[in-house]
C-alpha positions, 0 to 999 in steps of 0.5 A: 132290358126286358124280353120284348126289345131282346124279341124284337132285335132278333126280327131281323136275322128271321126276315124272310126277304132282306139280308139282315142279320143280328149284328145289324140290329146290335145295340139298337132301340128299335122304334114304330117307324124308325131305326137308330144308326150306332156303329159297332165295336170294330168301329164301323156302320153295320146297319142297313150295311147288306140290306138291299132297303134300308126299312124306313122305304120298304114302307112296312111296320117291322112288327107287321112283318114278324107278324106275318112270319108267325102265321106262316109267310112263304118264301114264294110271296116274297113277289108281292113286298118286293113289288112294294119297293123299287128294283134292288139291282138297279140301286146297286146298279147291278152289281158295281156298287154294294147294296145300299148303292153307294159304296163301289166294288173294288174287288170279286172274290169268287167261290164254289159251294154246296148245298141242297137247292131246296135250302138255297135261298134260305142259307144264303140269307143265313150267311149273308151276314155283316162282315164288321160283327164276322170280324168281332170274336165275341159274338157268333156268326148270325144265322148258325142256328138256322144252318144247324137246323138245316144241317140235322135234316141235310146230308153232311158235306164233306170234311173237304168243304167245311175246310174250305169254308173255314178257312175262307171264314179267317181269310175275311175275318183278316180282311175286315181286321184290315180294314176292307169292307165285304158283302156276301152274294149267294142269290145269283144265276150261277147255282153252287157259285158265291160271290164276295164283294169288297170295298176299301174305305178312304182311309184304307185307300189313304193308307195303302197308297201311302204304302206303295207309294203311289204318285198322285196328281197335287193341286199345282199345276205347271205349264208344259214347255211349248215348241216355238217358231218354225217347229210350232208351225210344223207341229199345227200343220202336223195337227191339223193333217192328222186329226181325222186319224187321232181318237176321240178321247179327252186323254189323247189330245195334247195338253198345255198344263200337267199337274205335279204329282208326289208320293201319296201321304197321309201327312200332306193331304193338303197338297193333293186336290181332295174336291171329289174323293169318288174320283181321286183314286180311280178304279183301276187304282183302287182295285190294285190297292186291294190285291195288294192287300188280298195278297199280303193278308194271310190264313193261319189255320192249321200253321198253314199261311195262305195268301189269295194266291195259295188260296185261289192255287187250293180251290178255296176260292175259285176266282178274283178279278176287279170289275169292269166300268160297265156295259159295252153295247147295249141300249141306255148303256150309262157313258163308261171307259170301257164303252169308249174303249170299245168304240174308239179303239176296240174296232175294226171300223178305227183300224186307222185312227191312233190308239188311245194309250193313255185311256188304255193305261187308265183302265188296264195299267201301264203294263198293259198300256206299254204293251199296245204303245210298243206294238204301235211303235212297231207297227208305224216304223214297220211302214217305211220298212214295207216301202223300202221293200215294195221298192226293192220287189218292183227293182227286182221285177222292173230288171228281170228282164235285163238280168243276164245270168237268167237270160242265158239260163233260159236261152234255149241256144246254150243247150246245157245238158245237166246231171241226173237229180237222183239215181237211176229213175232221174234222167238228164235234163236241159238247164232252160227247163228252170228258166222261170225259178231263175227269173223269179230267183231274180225278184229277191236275189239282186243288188238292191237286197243288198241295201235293203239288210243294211237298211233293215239292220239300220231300222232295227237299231232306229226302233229300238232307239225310237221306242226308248225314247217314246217309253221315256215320254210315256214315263214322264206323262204316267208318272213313272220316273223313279220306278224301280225302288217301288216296282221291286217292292210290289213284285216281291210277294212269294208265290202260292206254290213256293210257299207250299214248298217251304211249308212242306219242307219245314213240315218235313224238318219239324218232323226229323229235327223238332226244329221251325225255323223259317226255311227257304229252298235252296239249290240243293232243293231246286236240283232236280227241277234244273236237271229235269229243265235242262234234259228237257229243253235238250230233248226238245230242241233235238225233236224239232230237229229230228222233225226237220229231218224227217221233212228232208227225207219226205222231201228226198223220197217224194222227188225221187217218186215224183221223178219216175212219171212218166209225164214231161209235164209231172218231172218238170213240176217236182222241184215245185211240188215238193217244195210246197207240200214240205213246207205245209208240212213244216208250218203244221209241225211248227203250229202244233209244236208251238202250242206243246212248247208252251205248256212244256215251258210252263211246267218246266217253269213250274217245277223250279218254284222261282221265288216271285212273279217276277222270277217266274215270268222271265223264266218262263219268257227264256224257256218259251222264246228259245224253244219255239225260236227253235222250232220256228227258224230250224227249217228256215235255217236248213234251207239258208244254210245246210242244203245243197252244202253237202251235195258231193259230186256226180259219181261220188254223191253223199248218202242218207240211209245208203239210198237216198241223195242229199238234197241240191239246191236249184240252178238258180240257188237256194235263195227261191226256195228260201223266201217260199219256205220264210213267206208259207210259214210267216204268213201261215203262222199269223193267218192261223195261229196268231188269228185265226186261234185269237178268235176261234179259242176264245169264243169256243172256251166262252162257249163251253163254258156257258153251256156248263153254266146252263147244264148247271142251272137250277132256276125259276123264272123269277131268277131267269128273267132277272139281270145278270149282276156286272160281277156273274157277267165278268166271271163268264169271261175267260181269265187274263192269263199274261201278256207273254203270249201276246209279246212272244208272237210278235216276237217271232215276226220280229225275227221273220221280218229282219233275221231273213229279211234279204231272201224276202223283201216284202216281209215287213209289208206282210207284218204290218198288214198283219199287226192292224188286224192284231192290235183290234183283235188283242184290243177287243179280246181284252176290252170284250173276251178277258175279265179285267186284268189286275192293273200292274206298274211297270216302267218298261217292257222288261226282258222283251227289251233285251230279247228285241236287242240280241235279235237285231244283233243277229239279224246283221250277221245272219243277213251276212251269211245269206247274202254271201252263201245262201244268194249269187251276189258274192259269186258275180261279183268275183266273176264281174272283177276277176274273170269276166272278159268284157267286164260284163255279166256274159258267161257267168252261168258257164263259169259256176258249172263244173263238166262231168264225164258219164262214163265215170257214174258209180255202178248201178247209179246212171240214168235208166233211160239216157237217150231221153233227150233224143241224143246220146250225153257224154258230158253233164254239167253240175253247180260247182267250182271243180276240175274238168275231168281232162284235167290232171286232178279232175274233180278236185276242188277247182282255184275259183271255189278258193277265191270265191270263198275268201270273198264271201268270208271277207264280206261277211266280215266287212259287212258286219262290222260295217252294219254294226258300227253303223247301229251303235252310231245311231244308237249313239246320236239319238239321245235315250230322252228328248230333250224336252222330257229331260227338261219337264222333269228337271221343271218338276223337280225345282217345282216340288222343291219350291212348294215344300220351300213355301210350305216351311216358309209358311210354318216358320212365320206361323211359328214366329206370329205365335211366339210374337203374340204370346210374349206381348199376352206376356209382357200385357199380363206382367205390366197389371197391378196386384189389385188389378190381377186380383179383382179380375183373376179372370183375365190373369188366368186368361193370360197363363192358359193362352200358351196351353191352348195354342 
C-alpha cells in the first residue's frame, strides 16, 4: 500500500461539509468516480452510513475537494457545494429517517454538551462518526485529532462533563454490540443540545420480538363468527343509524376476517406474512423493542452498572422518547396516524362521533388505548344515568308544590316562632322566613332519591361488569389473551434509583467487610422510608381536617358577625352567604391541597425505592388516591354526617372555644346544603383543575420552555431559516409524565357522581358534559402537547379496577346513611305510619319540633332584643325529638327519637343488603366474556393446533418421499455389475453422495 492511497482515505475524516469519518473509508480502494462498498469487522455497512450524500451525486472529484481544502476552503462557503445537491433533510425527511433516507428512526436519544460556538460546527463533525468502527476496540474514534488540537487552544471542561461523555461513549458502544444502529446529530437549532439516532436492524427486530414474545398477525386468516337473523337485522340498522357518529378510520369499521396471530419466532417465519418487512413491525412496535433494549443494555464504568433509566436519573442524557409519524397541520403534510388522529379524534368539531381505539392502541399502545376505551365506556353508561337523574330533578320540581311539610313551613298561618341561632346578637325568627330553602330542599329530598341510589348503586355494578366485558373484547381483537407471563417479565427491569441504592449499599459493605456479593434492600433498609410514609400520610390527613375545622369555625364566626346587621334583608340572607363563601373557600383548599398532595405522594413513593415500575406505580396510585380522597370528601362528609349532630339544646348548647355555638342544620335539613356543598366543589374541580390546568399548564411550560430555547440560541441565519428536524420539534414537547393523573381525576368524579349521589341527582349530567370535553382535551394533549409515550402492553387497567370496585361498594352504604340521617325520608315515613291522624302528611312539621320555655336561657345567652318581632316570646321551637318543658323529664330525649332512630338503623341495614345482594346478582348474570369472544378464542385455538398439525404432516411426508428416494437410488445402484460400476465410477459415486447431499 503506498502513501497516497494511505493520503487519500484519510480525505474523508477532513471533508469540510459531510459527516465522514476514517472508518468510513476503512479498507476502501478509492477510485476517480466511484467508491467501493465492504463491510467492516462488526459485520456491518459503514460507507455513506452517516453521510448526508452519498459521493457519487455530490458530483465532485474527491481530489478536487482535498484540493480545495488545501488551499484554505472556509467553512462559510459550504453554501455554494450544498447548492450543488438537493436538501439533505428532506432525503431523510426531516429527521424521521437517517441520513441516507432509508433506514428509520426508532428511538431519540437525547443529551447536553459543551463547547465553544466558534468550534461548533467543527466538533460536531469530528464526533459525528460511524457507530459500527465506535463499537470495534482496536481502532480510535475518528476525529480525536481534530478534538485534541482544538482542546490545547480551549479552555478544559469540566471532569464532570468528560465523565458523562464516557460513559455515554460505552453506553453506545454496548448499543452497537447489541446490535442497534446509531447517528449522531450535533448540527441542530437547539445550541449545546446532541441528539442520537437509533435504529434496530430486522434481525434485531426478529430477535427481540422473539424475546418478548410479542403476537404478530400470521399469514392464516379465519372468518369471524357472524350474528344471524333477528340479531344481524338489529346489528344493520344499529349501523346504519350510527354511521354519522362512527370515525372515519379504516381500524374502527368492523371486520369479517382476523388474521391468527402467534409468538413471534425466528424458527417459523414462514408462518408470518413477510411481504413487506417496513411494515410488519409498526413504529409503535419497533420503538418498544428498542426501549426494551436501552434498558436492559448497561455501562459498567467505574463497577457502576447503569441502564438508560439510571443514566437518564444521572444527567447523562437529558431525554429519550420515540418520534412521532409526522406533522399534524400544515400544508403538503404527507397522510400520517398522527394527522388522523388529530382530525378525527383529537378535536373538539368530533365531540360526538366514536373514538378510534384501535388506531389509538396503534400509535400510543394498549395501556394508553385501554385507558380512552375505559372513560369511553364510562362516559355512554353516564347517559342513562343523567336521564334517570333529569328525571328525578323534574319529579322534585314537578311535586314541590304539592309537598306538605313545605307547604306548612312556608304557610304564614302557623307562625311558629324559632329559637335564637346564636347567642345574645341573634333574635327570634319566623319558621316562613325559610320557606324557599324548604321548597328547594324538596328538589332533592323526595321519594324518588330514593330509586335513584338504588338505580345508581345498581349502575355501578352494571358498568363494571359491562367495561369487563368491553376489556375482554379489547383483548381478544389486540391480541392480548394469555398476557400475564409476558407482562411480568417486561415490567421487571429495576429502577434507576434502586439500583443506586444497592450500589451504595454494597459500596458501603465492600468498604467494612471486603465482601461484593449482589445486595439488595430489605426492610430493614426500607424502615425508615416506611416510618417516614406512615407519619407522613398521618400528618396530612390530620391537615386536611385541621382545614375543615378552621372553615367551620369561619363559618360560626361569620353568622354570628352577619347576624348583628341590623338590616331585615342581611339576617335573612346569612345562612346563604355563608354557605357559599365556606364552600369557595373549601374548593380553593382542596384545588390547592390537591396539587401538594400529589408531589408529597410522589417523594413518599420515592424514598421507599420499590423495586419495579410496576411497585412504584401502584404505590404511588394507594398513596395519591387516599390523600386527595381525603381532602376531596372531608368537607362533604361533615356536612352529610357531622353537622347539626352535636347541636345540644336552647339553654344547654355545645361549645367550641367556650364562645361559639356548633353549627345547626337548616329547618329543612342538611340535605340543601349538601348538594350546594357537593355541586361548587365537583363542578369547580372539573371547570379549574381538571380543565382549565389541562390547558393553561401545558401551554405556559411550552412556553417557557421556548423562550429558553430562544435565549439560548447562538444561530446565523442559514441555521434560522432551516426546518426544524421531526426529533428538535418532539424534544420541545413536554414529557409524558403517566396516566395516574389522568385516571386519578375521574376517579374522584366517580366517587362524586355515586358516593353522594341521593343529595345531588344531577351529578352524572354534570360528569358527562364534563368528560366530552375531557376525552378531546387528553386526546389532543397527547396527540399535540406530549412527546410520544413509549407504548407499553397491558391486559387491564390494573389497580384502577379495584379501586373502582371498593368505591361502588361504599357508595351503597354511604347512599344508606344519607338517605336515613342526613335527608327527611325515614322521619316521614315514621310519622305517616305511626303518628299521623289522617294518614297524611299534615303535622308533620310540628311533630319533629321540640318547644322551649325562654326563661330556662343559660345567664348572658338570651336574645339582646327579644321584642324584635313585635310581641313578647314565651315558648320557641327548635328541630328535635324532646320533652315539652311541662313535662316531668323536660328536655330529655322524647320516645319518638327512639323510634325514629331504630327505623333509620334498620333501613340502612335493609338497604344495604338489599342494594348489595342486588349487584352481585347482576355481577353474577352477566358473563365476564361474551360468549361469542369465548368462542373466537377457542376457533383460534383449534386453528393454530391445525396449522402446526399440517406443518409436521408436511415434514413427516417430506421425510418419508427422502427416504423412499434414497433407497430406490439404493437398490438402483446395488442392481449395476462390477464392469459396469467400473466403467462409470461417475455414477456409482453419484450414487454414495446422493445421502451426503441431502
Amino acid at each position: 500500500m503506498d502513501k497516497d492511497e494511505i493520503h487519500l482515505r484519510r480525505l474523508p475524516a477532513a471533508a469540510p461539509w459531510g459527516p465522514h469519518t476514517d472508518s468510513d473509508f476503512h479498507g476502501v480502494d478509492f477510485l476517480p468516480d466511484s467508491l467501493s462498498e465492504v463491510p467492516d469487522e462488526t459485520g456491518m455497512r459503514v460507507n455513506k452510513k452517516y453521510s448526508c450524500l452519498p459521493a457519487e451525486e455530490k458530483g465532485i472529484h474527491i481530489i478536487n475537494i482535498r484540493a480545495i481544502e488545501d488551499i484554505g476552503y472556509d467553512q462559510h462557503e459550504s453554501t455554494l457545494l450544498n447548492s450543488l445537491s438537493k436538501n439533505p433533510d428532506a432525503d431523510c425527511k426531516y429527521g424521521l429517517y437517517f441520513r441516507d433516507g432509508k433506514r428509520k428512526v426508532d428511538y431519540i436519544l437525547v443529551y447536553h454538551y459543551k463547547k465553544s460556538s466558534a468550534g461548533r460546527t467543527l466538533t460536531r463533525r469530528a464526533q459525528h462518526n460511524d457507530a459500527g468502527a465506535r463499537g470495534a476496540k482496536q481502532d480510535p474514534l475518528p476525529g480525536k485529532g481534530v478534538q485534541m488540537e482544538m482542546g490545547e487552544s480551549e479552555p478544559h471542561t469540566d471532569c464532570h462533563e468528560d465523565d458523562k461523555r464516557f460513559r455515554r461513549e460505552e453506553y453506545e458502544g454496548n448499543l452497537v454490540e447489541a446490535g442497534l444502529e446509531l447517528e449522531h446529530d450535533e448540527d441542530t437549532k437547539i445550541h449545546g443540545v446532541g441528539f442520537v439516532k437509533i435504529h434496530a436492524p430486522w434481525n434485531v427486530l426478529c430477535r427481540e420480538a422473539e424475546f418478548l414474545k410479542l403476537k404478530m398477525p400470521t399469514k392464516k386468516m379465519y372468518q369471524i363468527n357472524q350474528t344471524h337473523g333477528l340479531l344481524k337485522k338489529i346489528n344493520s340498522v344499529l349501523q346504519k343509524i350510527t354511521e354519522p357518529i362512527q370515525p372515519k378510520v379504516a381500524e374502527h369499521k368492523p371486520q369479517t376476517v382476523k388474521r391468527l396471530s402467534y409468538p413471534f419466532s425466528r424458527e417459523k417465519q414462514h408462518l408470518f406474512d413477510l411481504s413487506d418487512r417496513d411494515s410488519f413491525f409498526d413504529s409503535k412496535t419497533r420503538s418498544t423493542i428498542v426501549y426494551e433494549i436501552l434498558k436492559r443494555t448497561t455501562c459498567t464504568k467505574a463497577k457502576y452498572s447503569m441502564g438508560i433509566t439510571s443514566l437518564l436519573a444521572n444527567g447523562v442524557y437529558s431525554a429519550a422518547y420515540p418520534l412521532h409519524d409526522g406533522d399534524y397541520e400544515g400544508e403538503n403534510v404527507e397522510p400520517n396516524d398522527r394527522k388522523l388522529l388529530c382530525e378525527e379524534w383529537a378535536s373538539y368539531g368530533v365531540f360526538y362521533k366514536y373514538q378510534p381505539i384501535d388506531l389509538v392502541r396503534k400509535y400510543f399502545g394498549e395501556k394508553i388505548g385501554l385507558y380512552f376505551a375505559w372513560l369511553g365506556v364510562y362516559t355512554q353508561m353516564l347517559i342513562p344515568a343523567s336521564i334517570v337523574g333529569i328525571i328525578v330533578f323534574l319529579y322534585g320540581c314537578a311535586t314541590v308544590d304539592e309537598n306538605i311539610p313545605s307547604m306548612e313551613m312556608c304557610d304564614q298561618r302557623n307562625n311558629i316562632t324559632m329559637c335564637p341561632l346564636c347567642d345574645r346578637t341573634c333574635s327570634y325568627w319566623k319558621m316562613s322566613s325559610a320557606c324557599a330553602t324548604a321548597r328547594a330542599s324538596h328538589l332533592f329530598d323526595n321519594p324518588a332519591t330514593v330509586f335513584f341510589s338504588v338505580f345508581m348503586a345498581l349502575w355501578a355494578a352494571t358498568f363494571m361488569e359491562h367495561w369487563k366485558r368491553k376489556q375482554m373484547r379489547l383483548n381478544y381483537r389486540w391480541d392480548l389473551t394469555g398476557f400475564e407471563e409476558e407482562e411480568e417479565a417486561v415490567k421487571a427491569h429495576p429502577r434507576a434509583e434502586y439500583e443506586a441504592k444497592v450500589l451504595e449499599k454494597s459500596l458501603r459493605k465492600e468498604h467494612k467487610h471486603k465482601e461484593t456479593d449482589k445486595e439488595k434492600l430489605t426492610w430493614k433498609d426500607r424502615f425508615p422510608a416506611y416510618l417516614t410514609n406512615f407519619v407522613g400520610i398521618i400528618f396530612m390527613v390530620g391537615l386536611t381536617f385541621a382545614i375543615v375545622f378552621g372553615v367551620i369555625i369561619y363559618r360560626i364566626s361569620t353568622a354570628a358577625a352577619l347576624a348583628i346587621s341590623a338590616t331585615p334583608s342581611g339576617r335573612s340572607s346569612v345562612r346563604v352567604t355563608v354557605t357559599a363563601t365556606a364552600v369557595i373557600i373549601n374548593l380553593v383548599v382542596i384545588i390547592f391541597l390537591d396539587e401538594v398532595y400529589g408531589c408529597i405522594a410522589r417523594w413518599l413513593t420515592q424514598i421507599e425505592v420499590p423495586k419495579t415500575d410496576k411497585n412504584f406505580e401502584e404505590r404511588l396510585i394507594f398513596k395519591a388516591f387516599l390523600l386527595k380522597f381525603v381532602n376531596a370528601y372531608t368537607p362533604i362528609f361533615y356536612v352529610a354526617f357531622f353537622k347539626g349532630r352535636f347541636v345540644g339544646r336552647p339553654g344547654d348548647y355545645v361549645y367550641i372555644f367556650h364562645s361559639f355555638r356548633m353549627e345547626e342544620c337548616a329547618p329543612g335539613g342538611c340535605l340543601m346544603e349538601l348538594c350546594i356543598q357537593l355541586s361548587i366543589i365537583m363542578l369547580g374541580k372539573q371547570l379549574i383543575q381538571n380543565n382549565l390546568f389541562e390547558i393553561g399548564i401545558p401551554k405556559m411550560k411550552k412556553f417557557i420552555r421556548y423562550m429558553k430555547l430562544k435565549r439560548r440560541r447562538s444561530l446565523d441565519h442559514e441555521e434560522h431559516m432551516k426546518k426544524k428536524q421531526r426529533y428538535e420539534v418532539d424534544y420541545n414537547l413536554e414529557p409524558f409524565s403517566g396516566l395516574t393523573p389522568e385516571y386519578m381525576e375521574m376517579i374522584i368524579q366517580f366517587g362524586f357522581v355515586t358516593l353522594f349521589v341521593a343529595s345531588f341527582p344531577l351529578a352524572p349530567l354534570f360528569a358527562l358534559l364534563n368528560n366530552i370535553i375531557e376525552i378531546r382535551l387528553d386526546a389532543k394533549k397527547f396527540v399535540t402537547e406530549l412527546r410520544r409515550p413509549v407504548a407499553v402492553r397491558a391486559k387491564d387497567i390494573g389497580i384502577w379496577y379495584n379501586i373502582l370496585r371498593g368505591i361502588g361498594k361504599l357508595a351503597v352504604i354511604i347512599n344508606a346513611f344519607v338517605i336515613s340521617f342526613t335527608s327527611d325520608f325515614i322521619p316521614r315515613l315514621v310519622y305517616l305510619y305511626m303518628y299521623s291522624e289522617n294518614g297524611t302528611m299534615h303535622g308533620f312539621v310540628n311533630h319533629t319540633l321540640s318547644s322551649f320555655n325562654v326563661s330556662d336561657f343559660q345567664a348572658g345567652t338570651a336574645p339582646n332584643d327579644p321584642m324584635e318581632l313585635g310581641y313578647e316570646v314565651q315558648i320557641c321551637r327548635y328541630k328535635d325529638y324532646r320533652e315539652p318543658p311541662w313535662s316531668e323529664n323536660k328536655y330529655d330525649i322524647s320516645k319518638d327519637f327512639w323510634a325514629v332512630l331504630a327505623a333509620r338503623l334498620a333501613f340502612v341495614i335493609v338497604f344495604q343488603n338489599l342494594v348489595m345482594f342486588m349487584s352481585d346478582f347482576v355481577d353474577w348474570i352477566i358473563p365476564d366474556i361474551p360468549k361469542d369472544i369465548s368462542q373466537q378464542i377457542h376457533k383460534e385455538k383449534v386453528l393454530m393446533v391445525e396449522v402446526f398439525m399440517r406443518e409436521e404432516q408436511g415434514k413427516l411426508q417430506m421425510l418419508e418421499t427422502w427416504k423412499d428416494k434414497d433407497k430406490k437410488k439404493g437398490e438402483n445402484c446395488n442392481n449395476h455389475s462390477p464392469r459396469l460400476s467400473l466403467s462409470h465410477s461417475g455414477s456409482l459415486s453419484s450414487c454414495h453422495s446422493y445421502p451426503v447431499d441431502v
